[in-house]
N, C-alpha and C positions, 0 to 999 in steps of 0.2 A: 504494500500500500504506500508505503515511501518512496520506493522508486518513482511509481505514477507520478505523487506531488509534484516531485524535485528534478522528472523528467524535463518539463518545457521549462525547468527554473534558472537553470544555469544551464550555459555552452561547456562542455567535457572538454574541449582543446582549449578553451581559454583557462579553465582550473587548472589543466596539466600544464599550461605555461606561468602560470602564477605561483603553483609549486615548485616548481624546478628554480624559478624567479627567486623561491624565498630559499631553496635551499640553498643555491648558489650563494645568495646573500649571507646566510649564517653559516657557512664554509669558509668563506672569506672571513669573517668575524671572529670564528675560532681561531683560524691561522695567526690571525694578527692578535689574538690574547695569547695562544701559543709563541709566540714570537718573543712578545714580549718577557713571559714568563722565561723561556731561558736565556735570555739574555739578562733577566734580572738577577740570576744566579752565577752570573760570569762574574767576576771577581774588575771588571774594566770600567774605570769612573768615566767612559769616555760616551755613555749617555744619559748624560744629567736629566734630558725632558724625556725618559723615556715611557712613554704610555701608548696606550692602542687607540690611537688617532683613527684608525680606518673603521674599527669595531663602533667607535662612538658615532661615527659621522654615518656608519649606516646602521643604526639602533632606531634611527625615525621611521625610514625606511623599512625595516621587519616590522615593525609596530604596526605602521600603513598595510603592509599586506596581511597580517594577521589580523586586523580587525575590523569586520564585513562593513559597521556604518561609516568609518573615515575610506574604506577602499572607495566606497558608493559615491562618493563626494570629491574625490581626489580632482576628477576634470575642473569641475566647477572652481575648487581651489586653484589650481594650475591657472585657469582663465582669471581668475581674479587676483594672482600675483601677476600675468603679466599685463591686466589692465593698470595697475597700480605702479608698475615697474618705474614710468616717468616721472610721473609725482615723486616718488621715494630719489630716484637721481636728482630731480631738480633741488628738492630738499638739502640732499648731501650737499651737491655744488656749491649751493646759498652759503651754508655754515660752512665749506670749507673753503671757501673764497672771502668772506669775512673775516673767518679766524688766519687767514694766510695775511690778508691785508692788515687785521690788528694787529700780529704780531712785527711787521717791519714799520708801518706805520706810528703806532704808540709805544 
């Protein structure tokens, strides 16, 4: 009786690409917490900042495909970061063309 439901609910190639998507992703994530775990056990002070930059920076990213109501909404997000995209540049420029001028000028 579930199958019926769940037949015309979701497309099967697009789940098996979203899987593979997320596995991909938390294979990556491991590596780079593996990574860094032995290298924190080297005895070498030669990486002071060392942390799993790659694991954190796609931690949003698993989150987003693991959970059905932000996946559902991700375009709508996407369209509305890059409707906003200008404004936000223009913003930057402003304050950092001010603070460039205040600092040689005052």
């Amino acid at each position: 009786m579930h199958y019926m439901r769940d037949y015309y609910r979701y497309d099967t190639v697009s789940i098996r690409n979203q899987r593979l998507g997320l596995s991909v992703l938390v294979y990556f994530s491991l590596i780079d917490f593996a990574v860094v775990l032995l290298n924190l056990q080297s005895d070498s002070n030669q990486s002071l900042f060392l942390f799993p930059w790659l694991a954190q920076f796609l931690r949003p990213g698993i989150l987003m495909m693991l959970t059905q109501k932000v996946r559902s909404y991700t375009r709508r997000y996407i369209f509305v970061i890059i409707g906003t995209l200008p404004m936000v540049i223009f913003i930057v420029a402003y304050v950092g063309y001010f603070a460039f001028s205040g600092v040689y000028l005052f």
